[in-house]
PyMOL Python script that loads the backbone (N, CA, C, O; Angstrom):
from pymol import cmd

cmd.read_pdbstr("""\
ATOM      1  N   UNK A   1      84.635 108.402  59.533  1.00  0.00           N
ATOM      2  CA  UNK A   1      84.052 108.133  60.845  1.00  0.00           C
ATOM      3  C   UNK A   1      84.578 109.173  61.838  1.00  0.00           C
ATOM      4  O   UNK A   1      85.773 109.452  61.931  1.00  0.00           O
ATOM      5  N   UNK A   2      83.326 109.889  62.787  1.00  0.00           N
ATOM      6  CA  UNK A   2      84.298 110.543  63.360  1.00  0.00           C
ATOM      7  C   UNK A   2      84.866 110.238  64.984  1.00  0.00           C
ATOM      8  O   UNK A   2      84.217 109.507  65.731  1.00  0.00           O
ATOM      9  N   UNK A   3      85.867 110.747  65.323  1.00  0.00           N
ATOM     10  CA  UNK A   3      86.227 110.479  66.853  1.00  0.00           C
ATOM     11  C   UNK A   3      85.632 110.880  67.602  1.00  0.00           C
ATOM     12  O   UNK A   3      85.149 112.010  67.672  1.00  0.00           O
ATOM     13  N   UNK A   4      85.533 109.788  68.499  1.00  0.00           N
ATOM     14  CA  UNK A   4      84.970 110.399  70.208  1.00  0.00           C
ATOM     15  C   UNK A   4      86.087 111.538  70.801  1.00  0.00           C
ATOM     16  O   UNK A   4      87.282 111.331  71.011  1.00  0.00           O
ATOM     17  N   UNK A   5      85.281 112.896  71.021  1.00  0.00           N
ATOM     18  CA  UNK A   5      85.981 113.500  71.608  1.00  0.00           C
ATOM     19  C   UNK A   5      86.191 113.865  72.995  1.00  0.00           C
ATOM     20  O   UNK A   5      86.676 114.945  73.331  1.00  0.00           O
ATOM     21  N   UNK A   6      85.787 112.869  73.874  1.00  0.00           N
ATOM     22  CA  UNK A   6      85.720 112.456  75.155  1.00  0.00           C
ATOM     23  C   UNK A   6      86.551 111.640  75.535  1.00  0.00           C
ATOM     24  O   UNK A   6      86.531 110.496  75.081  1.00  0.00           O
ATOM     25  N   UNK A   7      87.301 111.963  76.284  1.00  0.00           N
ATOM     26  CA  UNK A   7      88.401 110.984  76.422  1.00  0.00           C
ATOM     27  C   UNK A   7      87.449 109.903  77.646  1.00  0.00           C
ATOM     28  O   UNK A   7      86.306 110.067  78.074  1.00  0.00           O
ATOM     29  N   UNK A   8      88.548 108.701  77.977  1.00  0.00           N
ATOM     30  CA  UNK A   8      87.727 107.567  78.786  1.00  0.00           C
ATOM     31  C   UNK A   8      88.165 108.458  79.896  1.00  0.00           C
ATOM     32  O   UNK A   8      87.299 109.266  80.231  1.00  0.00           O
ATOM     33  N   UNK A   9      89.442 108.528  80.643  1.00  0.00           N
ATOM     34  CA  UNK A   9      89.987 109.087  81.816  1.00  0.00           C
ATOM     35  C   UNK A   9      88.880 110.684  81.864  1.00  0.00           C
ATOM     36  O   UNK A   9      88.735 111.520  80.971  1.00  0.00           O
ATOM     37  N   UNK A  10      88.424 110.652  82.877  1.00  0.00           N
ATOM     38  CA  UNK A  10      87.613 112.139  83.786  1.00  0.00           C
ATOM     39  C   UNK A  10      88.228 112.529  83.781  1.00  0.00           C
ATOM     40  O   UNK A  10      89.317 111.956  83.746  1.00  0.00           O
ATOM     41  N   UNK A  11      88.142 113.638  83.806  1.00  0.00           N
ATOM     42  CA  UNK A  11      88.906 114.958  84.131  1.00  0.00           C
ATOM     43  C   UNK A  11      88.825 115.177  85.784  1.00  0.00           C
ATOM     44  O   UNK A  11      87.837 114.785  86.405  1.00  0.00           O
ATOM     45  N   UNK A  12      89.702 115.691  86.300  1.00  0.00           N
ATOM     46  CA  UNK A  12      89.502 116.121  87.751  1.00  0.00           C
ATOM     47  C   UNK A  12      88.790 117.265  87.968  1.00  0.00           C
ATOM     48  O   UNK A  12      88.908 117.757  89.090  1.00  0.00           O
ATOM     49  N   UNK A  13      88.007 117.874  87.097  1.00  0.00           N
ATOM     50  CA  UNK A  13      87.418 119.347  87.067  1.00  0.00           C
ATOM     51  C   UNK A  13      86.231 119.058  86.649  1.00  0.00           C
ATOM     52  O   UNK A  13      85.502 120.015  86.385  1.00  0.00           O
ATOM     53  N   UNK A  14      85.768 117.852  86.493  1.00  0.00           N
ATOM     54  CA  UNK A  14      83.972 117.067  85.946  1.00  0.00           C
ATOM     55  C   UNK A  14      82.890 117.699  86.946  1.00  0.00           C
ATOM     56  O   UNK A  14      83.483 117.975  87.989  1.00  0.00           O
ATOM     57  N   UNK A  15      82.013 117.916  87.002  1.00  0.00           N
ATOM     58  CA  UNK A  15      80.966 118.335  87.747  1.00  0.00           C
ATOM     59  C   UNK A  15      80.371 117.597  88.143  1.00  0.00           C
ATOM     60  O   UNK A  15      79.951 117.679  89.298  1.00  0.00           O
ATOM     61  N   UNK A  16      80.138 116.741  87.473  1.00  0.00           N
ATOM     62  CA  UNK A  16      79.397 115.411  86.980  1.00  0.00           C
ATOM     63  C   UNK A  16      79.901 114.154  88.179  1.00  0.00           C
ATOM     64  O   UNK A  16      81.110 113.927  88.225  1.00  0.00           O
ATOM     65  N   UNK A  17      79.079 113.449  89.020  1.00  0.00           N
ATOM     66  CA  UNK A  17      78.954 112.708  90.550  1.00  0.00           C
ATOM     67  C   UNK A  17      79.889 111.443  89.586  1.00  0.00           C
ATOM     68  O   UNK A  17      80.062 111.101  88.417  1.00  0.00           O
ATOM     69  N   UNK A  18      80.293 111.085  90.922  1.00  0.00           N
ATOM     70  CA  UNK A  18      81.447 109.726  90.193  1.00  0.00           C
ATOM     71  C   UNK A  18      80.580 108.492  89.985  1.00  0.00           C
ATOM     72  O   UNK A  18      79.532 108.300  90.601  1.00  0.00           O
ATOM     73  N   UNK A  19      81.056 107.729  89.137  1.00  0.00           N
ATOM     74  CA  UNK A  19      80.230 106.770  88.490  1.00  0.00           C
ATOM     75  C   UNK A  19      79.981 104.989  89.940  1.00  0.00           C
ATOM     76  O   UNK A  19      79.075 104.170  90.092  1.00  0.00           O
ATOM     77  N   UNK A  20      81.262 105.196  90.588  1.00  0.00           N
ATOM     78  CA  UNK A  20      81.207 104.360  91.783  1.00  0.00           C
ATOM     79  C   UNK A  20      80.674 105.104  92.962  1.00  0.00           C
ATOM     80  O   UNK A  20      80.988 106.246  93.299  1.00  0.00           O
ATOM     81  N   UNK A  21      79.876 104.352  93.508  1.00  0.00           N
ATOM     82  CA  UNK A  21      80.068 104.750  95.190  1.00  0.00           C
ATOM     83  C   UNK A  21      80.473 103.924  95.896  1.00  0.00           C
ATOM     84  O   UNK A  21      80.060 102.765  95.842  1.00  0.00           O
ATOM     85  N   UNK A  22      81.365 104.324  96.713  1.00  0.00           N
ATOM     86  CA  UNK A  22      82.100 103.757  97.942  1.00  0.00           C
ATOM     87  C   UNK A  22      81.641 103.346  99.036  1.00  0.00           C
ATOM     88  O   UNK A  22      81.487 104.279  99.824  1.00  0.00           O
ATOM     89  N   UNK A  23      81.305 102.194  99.505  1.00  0.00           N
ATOM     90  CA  UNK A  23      80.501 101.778 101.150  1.00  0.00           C
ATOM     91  C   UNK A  23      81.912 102.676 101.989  1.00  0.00           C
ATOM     92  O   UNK A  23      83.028 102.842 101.498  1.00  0.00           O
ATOM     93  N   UNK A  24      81.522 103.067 103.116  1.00  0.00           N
ATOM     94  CA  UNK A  24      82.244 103.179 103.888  1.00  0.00           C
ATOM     95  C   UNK A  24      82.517 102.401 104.946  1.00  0.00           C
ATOM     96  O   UNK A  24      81.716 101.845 105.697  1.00  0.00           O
ATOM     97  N   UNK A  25      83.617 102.391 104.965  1.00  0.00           N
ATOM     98  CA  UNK A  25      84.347 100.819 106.407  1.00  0.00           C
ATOM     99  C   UNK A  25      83.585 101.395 107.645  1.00  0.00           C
ATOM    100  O   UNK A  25      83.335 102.591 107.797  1.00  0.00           O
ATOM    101  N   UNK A  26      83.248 100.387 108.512  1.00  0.00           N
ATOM    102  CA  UNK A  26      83.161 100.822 109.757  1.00  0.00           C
ATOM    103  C   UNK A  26      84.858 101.341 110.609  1.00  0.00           C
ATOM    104  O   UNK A  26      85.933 100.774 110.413  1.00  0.00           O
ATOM    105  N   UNK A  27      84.653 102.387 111.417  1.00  0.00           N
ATOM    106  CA  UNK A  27      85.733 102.731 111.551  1.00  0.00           C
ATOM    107  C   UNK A  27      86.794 102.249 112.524  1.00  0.00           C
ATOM    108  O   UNK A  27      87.945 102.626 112.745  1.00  0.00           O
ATOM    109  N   UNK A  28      85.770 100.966 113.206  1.00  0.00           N
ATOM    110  CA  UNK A  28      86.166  99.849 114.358  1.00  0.00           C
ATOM    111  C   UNK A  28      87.369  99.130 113.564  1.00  0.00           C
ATOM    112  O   UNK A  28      88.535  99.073 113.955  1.00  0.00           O
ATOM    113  N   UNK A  29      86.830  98.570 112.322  1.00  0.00           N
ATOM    114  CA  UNK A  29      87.762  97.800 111.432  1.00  0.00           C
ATOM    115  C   UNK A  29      88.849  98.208 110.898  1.00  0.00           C
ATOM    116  O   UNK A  29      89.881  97.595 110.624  1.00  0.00           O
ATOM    117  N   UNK A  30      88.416  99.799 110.701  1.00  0.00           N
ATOM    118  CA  UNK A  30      90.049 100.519 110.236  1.00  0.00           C
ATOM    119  C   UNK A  30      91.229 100.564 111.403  1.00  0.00           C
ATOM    120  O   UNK A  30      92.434 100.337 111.295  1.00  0.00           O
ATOM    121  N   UNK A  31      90.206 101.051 112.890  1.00  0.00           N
ATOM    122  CA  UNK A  31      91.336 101.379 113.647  1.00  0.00           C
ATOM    123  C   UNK A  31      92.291  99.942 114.151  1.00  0.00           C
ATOM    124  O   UNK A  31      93.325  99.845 114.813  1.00  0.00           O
ATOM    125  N   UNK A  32      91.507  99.052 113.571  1.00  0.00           N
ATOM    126  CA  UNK A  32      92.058  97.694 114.088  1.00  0.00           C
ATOM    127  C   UNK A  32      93.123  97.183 113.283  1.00  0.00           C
ATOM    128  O   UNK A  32      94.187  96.669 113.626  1.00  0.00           O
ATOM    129  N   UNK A  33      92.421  97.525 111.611  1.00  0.00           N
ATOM    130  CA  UNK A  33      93.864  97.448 110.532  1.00  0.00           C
ATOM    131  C   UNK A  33      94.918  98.339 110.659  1.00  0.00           C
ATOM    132  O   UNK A  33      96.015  98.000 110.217  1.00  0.00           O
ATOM    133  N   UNK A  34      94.758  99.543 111.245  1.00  0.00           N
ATOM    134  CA  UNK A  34      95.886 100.283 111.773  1.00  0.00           C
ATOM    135  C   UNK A  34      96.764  99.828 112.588  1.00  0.00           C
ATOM    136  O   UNK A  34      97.881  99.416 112.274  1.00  0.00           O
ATOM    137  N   UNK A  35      96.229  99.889 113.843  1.00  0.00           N
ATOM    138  CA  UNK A  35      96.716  99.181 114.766  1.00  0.00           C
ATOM    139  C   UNK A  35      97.448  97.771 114.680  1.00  0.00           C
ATOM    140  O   UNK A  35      98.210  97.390 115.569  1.00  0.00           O
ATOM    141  N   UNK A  36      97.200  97.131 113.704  1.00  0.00           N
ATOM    142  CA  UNK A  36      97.792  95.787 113.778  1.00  0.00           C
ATOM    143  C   UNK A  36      99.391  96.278 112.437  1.00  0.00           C
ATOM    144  O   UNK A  36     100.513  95.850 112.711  1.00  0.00           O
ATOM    145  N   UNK A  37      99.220  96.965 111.418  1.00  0.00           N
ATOM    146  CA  UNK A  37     100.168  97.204 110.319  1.00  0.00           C
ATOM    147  C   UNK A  37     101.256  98.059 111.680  1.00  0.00           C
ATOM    148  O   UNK A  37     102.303  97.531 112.053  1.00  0.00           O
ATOM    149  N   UNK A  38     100.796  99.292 112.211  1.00  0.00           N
ATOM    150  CA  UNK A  38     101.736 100.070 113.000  1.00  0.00           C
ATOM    151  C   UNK A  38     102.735  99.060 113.897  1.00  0.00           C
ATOM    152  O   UNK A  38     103.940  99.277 114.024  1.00  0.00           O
ATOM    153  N   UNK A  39     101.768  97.494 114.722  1.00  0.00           N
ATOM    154  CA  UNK A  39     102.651  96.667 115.574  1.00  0.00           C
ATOM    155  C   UNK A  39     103.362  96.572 114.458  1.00  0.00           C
ATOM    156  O   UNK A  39     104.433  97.166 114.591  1.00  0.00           O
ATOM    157  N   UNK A  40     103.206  95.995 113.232  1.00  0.00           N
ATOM    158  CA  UNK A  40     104.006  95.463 112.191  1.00  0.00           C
ATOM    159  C   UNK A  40     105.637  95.860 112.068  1.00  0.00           C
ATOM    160  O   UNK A  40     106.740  95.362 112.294  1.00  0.00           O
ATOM    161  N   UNK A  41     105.010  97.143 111.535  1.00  0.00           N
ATOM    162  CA  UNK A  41     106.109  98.374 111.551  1.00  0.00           C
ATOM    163  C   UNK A  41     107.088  98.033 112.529  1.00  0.00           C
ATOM    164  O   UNK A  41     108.242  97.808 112.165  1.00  0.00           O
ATOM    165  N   UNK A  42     106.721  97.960 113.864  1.00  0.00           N
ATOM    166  CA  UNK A  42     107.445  98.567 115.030  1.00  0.00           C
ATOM    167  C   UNK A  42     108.368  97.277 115.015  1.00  0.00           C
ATOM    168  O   UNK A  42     109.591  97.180 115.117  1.00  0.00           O
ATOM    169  N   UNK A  43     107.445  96.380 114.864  1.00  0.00           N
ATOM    170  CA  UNK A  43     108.141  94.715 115.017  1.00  0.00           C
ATOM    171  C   UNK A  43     109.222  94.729 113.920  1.00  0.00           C
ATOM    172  O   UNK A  43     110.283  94.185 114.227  1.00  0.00           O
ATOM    173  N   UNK A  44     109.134  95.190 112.865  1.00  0.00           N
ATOM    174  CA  UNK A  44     110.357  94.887 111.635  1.00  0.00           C
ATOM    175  C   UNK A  44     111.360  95.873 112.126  1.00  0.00           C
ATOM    176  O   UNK A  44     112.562  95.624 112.220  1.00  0.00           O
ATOM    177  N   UNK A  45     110.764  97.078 112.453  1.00  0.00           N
ATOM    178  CA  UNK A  45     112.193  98.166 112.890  1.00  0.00           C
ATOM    179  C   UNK A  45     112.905  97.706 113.753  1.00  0.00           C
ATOM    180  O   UNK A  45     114.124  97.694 113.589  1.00  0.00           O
ATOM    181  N   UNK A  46     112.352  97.237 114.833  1.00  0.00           N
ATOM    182  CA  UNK A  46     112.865  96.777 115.953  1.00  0.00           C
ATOM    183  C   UNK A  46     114.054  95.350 115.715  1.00  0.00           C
ATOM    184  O   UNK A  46     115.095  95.025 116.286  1.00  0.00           O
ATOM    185  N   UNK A  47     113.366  94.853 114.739  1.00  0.00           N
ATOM    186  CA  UNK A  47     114.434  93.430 114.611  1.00  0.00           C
ATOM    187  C   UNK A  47     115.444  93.887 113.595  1.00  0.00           C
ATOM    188  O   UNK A  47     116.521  93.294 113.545  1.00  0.00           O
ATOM    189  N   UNK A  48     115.175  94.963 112.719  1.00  0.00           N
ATOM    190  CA  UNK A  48     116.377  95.286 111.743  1.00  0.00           C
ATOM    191  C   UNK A  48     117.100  96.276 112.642  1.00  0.00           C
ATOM    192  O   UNK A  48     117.718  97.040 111.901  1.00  0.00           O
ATOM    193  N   UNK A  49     117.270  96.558 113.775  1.00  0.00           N
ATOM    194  CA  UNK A  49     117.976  97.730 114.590  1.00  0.00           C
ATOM    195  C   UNK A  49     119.177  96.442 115.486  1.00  0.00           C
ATOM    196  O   UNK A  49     120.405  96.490 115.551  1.00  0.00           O
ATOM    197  N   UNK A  50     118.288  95.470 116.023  1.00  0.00           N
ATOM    198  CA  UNK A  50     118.830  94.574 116.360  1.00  0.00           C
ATOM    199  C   UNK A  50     119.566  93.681 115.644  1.00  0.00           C
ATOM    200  O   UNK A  50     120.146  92.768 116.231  1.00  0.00           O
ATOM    201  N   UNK A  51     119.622  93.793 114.609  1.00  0.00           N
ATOM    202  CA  UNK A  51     120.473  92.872 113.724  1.00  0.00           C
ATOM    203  C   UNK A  51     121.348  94.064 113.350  1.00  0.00           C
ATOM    204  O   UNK A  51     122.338  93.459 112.940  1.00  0.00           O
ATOM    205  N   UNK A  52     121.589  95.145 113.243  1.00  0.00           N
ATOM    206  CA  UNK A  52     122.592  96.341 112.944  1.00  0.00           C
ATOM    207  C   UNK A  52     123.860  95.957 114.463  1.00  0.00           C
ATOM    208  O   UNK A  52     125.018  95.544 114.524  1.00  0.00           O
ATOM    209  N   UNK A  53     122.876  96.355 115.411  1.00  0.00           N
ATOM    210  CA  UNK A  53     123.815  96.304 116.035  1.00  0.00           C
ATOM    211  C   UNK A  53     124.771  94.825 116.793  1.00  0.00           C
ATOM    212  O   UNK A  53     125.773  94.907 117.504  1.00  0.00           O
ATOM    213  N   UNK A  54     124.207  93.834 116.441  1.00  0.00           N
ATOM    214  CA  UNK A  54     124.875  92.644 116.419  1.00  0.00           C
ATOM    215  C   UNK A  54     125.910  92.734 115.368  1.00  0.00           C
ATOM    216  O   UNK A  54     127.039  92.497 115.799  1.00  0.00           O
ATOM    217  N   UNK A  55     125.848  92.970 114.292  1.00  0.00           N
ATOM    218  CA  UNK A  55     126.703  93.681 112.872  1.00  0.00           C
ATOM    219  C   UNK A  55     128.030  94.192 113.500  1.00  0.00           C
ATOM    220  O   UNK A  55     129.184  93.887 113.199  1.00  0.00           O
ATOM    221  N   UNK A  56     127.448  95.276 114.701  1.00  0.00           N
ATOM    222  CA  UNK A  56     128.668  95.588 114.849  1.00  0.00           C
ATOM    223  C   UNK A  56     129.540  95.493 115.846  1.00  0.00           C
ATOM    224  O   UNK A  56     130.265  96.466 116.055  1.00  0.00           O
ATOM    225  N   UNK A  57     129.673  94.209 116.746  1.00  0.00           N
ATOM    226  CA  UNK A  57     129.918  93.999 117.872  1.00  0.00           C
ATOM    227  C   UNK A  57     130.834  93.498 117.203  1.00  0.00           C
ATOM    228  O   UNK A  57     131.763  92.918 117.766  1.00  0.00           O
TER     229      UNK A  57
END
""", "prot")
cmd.dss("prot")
cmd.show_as("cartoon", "prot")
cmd.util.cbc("prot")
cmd.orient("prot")
């Protein structure tokens, strides 16, 4: 029997259009998921800075 000599994984050098297409987000919704992960961020830094320096009083 012989082997497939195609592997499953594409190659990054295929010519050939990708087998998914992607909807694209509206970009209202991204800047809003941004915006809310960045408060995130700021909110955890902010309380682990504050707990450092209680640490060292």
């Amino acid at each position: 029997m012989p082997r497939q000599s195609k592997s499953l994984q594409p190659s990054l050098f295929e010519d050939e259009a990708p087998r998914v297409i992607l909807a694209a987000a509206p970009m209202g919704d991204l800047a809003a998921l941004v915006e809310a992960l960045l408060r995130e961020i700021a909110t955890a830094l902010a309380n682990v800075e504050s707990s450092d320096e209680q640490d060292h009083d």
